[in-house]
PDB file of N, CA, C and O in Angstrom:
ATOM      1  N   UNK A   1      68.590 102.494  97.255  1.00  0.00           N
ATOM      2  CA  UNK A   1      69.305 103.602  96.672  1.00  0.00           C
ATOM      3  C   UNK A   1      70.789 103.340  96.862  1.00  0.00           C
ATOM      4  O   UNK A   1      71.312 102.827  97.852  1.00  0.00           O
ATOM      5  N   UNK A   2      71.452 103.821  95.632  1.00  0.00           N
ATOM      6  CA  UNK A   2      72.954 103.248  95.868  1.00  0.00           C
ATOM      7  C   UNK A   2      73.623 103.881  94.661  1.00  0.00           C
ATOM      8  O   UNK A   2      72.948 104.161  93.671  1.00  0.00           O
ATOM      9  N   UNK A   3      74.789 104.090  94.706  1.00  0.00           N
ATOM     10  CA  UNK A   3      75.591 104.822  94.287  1.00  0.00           C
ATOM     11  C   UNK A   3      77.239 104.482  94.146  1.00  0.00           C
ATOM     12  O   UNK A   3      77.985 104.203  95.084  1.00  0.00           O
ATOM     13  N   UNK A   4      77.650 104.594  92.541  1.00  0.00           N
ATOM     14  CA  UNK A   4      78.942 104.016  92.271  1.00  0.00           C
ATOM     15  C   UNK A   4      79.721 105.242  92.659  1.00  0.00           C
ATOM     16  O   UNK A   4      79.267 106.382  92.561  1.00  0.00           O
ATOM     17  N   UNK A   5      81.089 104.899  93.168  1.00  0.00           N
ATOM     18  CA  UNK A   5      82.104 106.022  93.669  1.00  0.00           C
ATOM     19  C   UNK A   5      82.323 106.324  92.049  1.00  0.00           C
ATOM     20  O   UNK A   5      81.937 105.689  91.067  1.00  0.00           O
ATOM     21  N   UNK A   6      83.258 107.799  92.187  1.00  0.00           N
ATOM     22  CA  UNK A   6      83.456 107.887  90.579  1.00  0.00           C
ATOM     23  C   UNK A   6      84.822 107.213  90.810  1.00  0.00           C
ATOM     24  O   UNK A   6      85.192 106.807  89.709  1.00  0.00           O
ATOM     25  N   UNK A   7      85.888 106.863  91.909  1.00  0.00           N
ATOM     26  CA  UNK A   7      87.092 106.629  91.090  1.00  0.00           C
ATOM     27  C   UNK A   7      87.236 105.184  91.423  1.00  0.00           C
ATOM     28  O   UNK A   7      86.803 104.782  92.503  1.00  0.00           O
ATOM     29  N   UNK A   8      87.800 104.383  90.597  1.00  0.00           N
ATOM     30  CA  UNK A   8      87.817 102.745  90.581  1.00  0.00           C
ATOM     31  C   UNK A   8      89.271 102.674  90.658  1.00  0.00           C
ATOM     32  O   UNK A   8      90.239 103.375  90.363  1.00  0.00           O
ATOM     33  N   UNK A   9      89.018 101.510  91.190  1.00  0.00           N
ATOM     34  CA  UNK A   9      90.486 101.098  92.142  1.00  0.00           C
ATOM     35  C   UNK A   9      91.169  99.931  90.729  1.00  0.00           C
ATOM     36  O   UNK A   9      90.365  99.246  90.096  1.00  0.00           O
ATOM     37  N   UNK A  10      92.615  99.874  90.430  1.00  0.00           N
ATOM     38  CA  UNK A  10      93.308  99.318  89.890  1.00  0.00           C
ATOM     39  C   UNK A  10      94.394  98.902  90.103  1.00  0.00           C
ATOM     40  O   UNK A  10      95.176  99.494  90.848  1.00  0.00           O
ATOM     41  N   UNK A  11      94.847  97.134  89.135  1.00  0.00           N
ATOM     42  CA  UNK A  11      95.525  96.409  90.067  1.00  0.00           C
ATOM     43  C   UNK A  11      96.680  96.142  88.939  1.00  0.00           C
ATOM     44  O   UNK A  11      96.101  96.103  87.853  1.00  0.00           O
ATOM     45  N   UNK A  12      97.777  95.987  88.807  1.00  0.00           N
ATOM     46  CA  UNK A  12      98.783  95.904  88.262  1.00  0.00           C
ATOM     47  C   UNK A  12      98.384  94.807  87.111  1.00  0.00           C
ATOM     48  O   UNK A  12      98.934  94.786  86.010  1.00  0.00           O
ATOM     49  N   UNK A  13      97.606  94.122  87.417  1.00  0.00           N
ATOM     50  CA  UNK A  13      97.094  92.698  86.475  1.00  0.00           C
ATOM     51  C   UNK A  13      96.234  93.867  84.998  1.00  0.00           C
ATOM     52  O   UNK A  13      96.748  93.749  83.885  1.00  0.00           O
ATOM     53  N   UNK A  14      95.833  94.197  85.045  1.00  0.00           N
ATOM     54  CA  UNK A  14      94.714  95.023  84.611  1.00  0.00           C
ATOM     55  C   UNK A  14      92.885  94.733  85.166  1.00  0.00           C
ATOM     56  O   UNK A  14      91.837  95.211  84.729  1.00  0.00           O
ATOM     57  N   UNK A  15      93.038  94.179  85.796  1.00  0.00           N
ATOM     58  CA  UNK A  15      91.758  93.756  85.923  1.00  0.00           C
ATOM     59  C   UNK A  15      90.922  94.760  87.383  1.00  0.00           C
ATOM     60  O   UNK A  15      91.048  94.584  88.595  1.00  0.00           O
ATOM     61  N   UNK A  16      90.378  95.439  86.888  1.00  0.00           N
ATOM     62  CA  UNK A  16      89.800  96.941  87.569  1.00  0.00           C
ATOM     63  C   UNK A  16      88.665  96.799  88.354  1.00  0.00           C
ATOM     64  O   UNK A  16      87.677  96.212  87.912  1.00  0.00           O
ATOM     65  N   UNK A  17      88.699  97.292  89.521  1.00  0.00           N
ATOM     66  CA  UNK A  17      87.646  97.408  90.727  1.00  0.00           C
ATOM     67  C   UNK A  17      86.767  98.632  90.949  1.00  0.00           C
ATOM     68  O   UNK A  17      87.287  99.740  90.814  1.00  0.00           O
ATOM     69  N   UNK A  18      85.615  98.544  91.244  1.00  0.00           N
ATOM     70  CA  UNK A  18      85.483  99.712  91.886  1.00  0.00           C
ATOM     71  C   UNK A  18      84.328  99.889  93.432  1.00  0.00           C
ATOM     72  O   UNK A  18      83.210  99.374  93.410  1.00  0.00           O
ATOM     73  N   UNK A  19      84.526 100.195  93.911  1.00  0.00           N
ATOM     74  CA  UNK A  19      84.252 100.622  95.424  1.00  0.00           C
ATOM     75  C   UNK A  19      82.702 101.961  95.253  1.00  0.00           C
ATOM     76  O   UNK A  19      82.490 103.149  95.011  1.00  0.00           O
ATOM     77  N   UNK A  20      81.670 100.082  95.742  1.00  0.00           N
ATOM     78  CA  UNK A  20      80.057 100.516  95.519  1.00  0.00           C
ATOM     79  C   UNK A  20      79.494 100.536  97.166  1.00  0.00           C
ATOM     80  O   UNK A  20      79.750  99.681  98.014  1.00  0.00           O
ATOM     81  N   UNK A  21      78.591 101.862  97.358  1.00  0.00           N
ATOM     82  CA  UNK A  21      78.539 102.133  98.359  1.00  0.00           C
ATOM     83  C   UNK A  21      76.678 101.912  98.067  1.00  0.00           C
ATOM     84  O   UNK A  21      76.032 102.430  97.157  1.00  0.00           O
ATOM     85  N   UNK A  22      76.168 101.007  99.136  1.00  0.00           N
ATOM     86  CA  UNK A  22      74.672 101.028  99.302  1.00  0.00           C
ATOM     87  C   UNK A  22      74.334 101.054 100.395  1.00  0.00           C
ATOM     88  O   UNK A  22      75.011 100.608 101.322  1.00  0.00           O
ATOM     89  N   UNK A  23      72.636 101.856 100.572  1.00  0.00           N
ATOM     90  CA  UNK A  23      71.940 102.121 101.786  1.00  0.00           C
ATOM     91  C   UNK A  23      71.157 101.240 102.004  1.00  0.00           C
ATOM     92  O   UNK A  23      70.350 100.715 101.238  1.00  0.00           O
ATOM     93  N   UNK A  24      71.473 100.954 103.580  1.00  0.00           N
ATOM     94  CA  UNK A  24      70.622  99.398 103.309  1.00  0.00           C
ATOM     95  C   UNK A  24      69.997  99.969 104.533  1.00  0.00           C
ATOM     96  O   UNK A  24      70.604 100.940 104.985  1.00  0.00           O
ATOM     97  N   UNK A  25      68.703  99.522 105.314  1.00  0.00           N
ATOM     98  CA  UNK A  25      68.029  99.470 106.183  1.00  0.00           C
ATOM     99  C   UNK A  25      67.875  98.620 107.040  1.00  0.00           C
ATOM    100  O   UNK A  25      67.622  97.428 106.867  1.00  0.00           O
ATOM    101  N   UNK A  26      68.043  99.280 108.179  1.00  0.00           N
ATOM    102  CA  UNK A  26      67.919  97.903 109.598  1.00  0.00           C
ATOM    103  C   UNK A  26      66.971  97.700 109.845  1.00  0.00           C
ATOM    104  O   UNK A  26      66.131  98.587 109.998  1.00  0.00           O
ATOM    105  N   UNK A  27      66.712  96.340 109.993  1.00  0.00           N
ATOM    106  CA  UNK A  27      64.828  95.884 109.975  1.00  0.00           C
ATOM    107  C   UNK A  27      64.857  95.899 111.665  1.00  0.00           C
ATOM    108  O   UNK A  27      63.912  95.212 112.052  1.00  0.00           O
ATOM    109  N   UNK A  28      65.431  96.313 112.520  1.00  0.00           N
ATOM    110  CA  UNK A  28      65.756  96.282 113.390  1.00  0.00           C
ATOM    111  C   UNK A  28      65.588  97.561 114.422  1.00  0.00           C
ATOM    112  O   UNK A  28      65.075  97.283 115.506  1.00  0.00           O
ATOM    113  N   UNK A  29      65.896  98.670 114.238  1.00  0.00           N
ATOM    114  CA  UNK A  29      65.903 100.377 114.249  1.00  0.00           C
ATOM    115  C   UNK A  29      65.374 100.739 113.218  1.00  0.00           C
ATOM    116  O   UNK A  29      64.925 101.833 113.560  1.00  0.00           O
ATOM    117  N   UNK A  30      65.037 100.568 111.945  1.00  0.00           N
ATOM    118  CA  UNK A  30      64.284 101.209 110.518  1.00  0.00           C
ATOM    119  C   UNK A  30      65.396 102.333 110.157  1.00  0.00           C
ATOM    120  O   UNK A  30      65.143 103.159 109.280  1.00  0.00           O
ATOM    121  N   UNK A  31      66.664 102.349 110.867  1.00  0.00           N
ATOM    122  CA  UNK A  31      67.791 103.774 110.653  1.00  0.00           C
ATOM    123  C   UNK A  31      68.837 102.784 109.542  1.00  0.00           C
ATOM    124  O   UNK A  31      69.075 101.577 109.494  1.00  0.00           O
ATOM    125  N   UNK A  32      69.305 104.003 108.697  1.00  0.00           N
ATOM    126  CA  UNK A  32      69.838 103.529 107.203  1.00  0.00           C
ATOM    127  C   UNK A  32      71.271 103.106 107.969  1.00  0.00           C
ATOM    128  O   UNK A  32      71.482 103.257 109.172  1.00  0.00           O
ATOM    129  N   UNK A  33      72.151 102.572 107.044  1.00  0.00           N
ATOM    130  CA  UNK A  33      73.493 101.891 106.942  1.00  0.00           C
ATOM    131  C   UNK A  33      74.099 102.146 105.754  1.00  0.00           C
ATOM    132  O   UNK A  33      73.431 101.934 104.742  1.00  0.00           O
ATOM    133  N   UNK A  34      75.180 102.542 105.643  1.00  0.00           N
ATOM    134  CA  UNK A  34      75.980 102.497 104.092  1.00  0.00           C
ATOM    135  C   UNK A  34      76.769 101.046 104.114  1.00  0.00           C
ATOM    136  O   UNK A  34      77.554 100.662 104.981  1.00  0.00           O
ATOM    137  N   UNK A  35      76.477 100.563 103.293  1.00  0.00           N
ATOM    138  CA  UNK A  35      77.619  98.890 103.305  1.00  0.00           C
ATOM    139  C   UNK A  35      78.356  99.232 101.797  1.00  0.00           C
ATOM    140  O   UNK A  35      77.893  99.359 100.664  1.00  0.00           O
ATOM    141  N   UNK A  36      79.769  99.317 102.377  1.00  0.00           N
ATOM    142  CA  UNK A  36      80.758  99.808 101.070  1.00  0.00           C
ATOM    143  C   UNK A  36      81.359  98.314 100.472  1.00  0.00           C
ATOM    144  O   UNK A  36      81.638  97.547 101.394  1.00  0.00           O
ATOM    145  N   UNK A  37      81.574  97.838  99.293  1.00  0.00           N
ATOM    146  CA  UNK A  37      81.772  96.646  99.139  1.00  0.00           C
ATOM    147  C   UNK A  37      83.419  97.065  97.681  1.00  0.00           C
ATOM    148  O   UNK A  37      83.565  98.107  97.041  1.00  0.00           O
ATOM    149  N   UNK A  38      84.009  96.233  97.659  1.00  0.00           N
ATOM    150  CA  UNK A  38      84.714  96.181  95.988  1.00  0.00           C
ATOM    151  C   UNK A  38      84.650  95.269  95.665  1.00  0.00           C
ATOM    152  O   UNK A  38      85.045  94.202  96.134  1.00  0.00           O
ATOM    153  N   UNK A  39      83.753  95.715  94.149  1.00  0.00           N
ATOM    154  CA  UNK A  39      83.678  94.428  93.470  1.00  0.00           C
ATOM    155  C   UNK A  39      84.453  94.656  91.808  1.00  0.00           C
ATOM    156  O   UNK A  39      84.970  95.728  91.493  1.00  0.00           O
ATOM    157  N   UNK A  40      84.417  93.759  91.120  1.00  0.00           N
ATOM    158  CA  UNK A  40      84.846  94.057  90.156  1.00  0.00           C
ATOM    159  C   UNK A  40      83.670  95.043  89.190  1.00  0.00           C
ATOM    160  O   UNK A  40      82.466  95.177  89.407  1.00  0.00           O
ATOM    161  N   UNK A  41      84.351  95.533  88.285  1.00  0.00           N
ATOM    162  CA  UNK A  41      83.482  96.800  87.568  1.00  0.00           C
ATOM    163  C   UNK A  41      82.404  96.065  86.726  1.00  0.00           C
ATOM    164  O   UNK A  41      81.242  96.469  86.787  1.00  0.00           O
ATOM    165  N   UNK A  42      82.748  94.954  85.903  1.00  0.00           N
ATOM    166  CA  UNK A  42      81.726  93.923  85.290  1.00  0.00           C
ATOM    167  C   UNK A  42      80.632  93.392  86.094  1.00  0.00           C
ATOM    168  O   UNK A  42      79.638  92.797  85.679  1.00  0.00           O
ATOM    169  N   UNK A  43      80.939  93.683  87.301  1.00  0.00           N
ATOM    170  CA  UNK A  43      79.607  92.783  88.552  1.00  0.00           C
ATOM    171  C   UNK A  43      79.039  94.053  89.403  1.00  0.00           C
ATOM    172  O   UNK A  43      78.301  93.843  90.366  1.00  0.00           O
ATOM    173  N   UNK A  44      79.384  95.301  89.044  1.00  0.00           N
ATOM    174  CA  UNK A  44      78.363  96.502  89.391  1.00  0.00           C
ATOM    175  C   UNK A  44      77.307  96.158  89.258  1.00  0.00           C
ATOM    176  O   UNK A  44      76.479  96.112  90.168  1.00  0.00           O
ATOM    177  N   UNK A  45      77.155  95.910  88.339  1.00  0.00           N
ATOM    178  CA  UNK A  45      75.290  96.213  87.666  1.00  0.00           C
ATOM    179  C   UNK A  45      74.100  95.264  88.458  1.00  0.00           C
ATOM    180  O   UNK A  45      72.880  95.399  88.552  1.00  0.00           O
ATOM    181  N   UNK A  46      75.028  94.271  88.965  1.00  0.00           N
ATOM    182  CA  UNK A  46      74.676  92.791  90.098  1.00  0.00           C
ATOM    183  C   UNK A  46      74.976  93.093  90.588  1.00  0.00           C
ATOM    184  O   UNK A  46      74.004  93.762  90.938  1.00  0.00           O
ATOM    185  N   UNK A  47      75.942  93.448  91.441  1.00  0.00           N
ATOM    186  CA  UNK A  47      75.695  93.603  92.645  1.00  0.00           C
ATOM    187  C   UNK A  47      74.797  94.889  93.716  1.00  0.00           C
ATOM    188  O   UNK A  47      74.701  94.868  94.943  1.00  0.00           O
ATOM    189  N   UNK A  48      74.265  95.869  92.801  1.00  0.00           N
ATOM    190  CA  UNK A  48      73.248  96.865  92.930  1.00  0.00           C
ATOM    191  C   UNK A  48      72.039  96.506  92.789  1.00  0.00           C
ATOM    192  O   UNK A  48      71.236  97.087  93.518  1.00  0.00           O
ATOM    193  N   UNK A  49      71.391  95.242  91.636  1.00  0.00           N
ATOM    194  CA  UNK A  49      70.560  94.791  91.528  1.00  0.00           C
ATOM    195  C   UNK A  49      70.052  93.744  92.902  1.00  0.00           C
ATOM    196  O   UNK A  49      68.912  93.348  93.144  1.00  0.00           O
ATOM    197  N   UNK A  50      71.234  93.494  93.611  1.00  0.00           N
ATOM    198  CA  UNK A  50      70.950  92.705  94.941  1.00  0.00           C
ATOM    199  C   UNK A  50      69.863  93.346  96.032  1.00  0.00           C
ATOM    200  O   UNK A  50      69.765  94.565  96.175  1.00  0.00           O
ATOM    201  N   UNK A  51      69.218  92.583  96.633  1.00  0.00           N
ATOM    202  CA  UNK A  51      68.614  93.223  97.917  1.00  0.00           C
ATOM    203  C   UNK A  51      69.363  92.599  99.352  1.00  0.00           C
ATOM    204  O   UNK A  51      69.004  92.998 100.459  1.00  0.00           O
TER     205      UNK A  51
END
């Protein structure tokens, strides 16, 4: 489960970010983690599709 922030970060170049937040699980404790990453807005869709 994971979830795009609504506001995306921008860089004087034009080339636009945005700041993806996923719940990942510790195989370790079984207790969740948020891992916040910025990636570019074109590599959302991959980088959510990741495990």
């Amino acid at each position: 489960m994971a979830k795009k922030v609504v506001a995306t970060l921008k860089t004087a170049t034009g080339k636009s970010y945005a700041k993806v937040i996923r719940m990942v699980r510790s195989p370790k404790t079984n207790a969740y983690t948020f891992q916040e990453t910025v990636v570019p807005s074109d590599q959302v869709q991959e980088f959510l599709k990741q495990k």
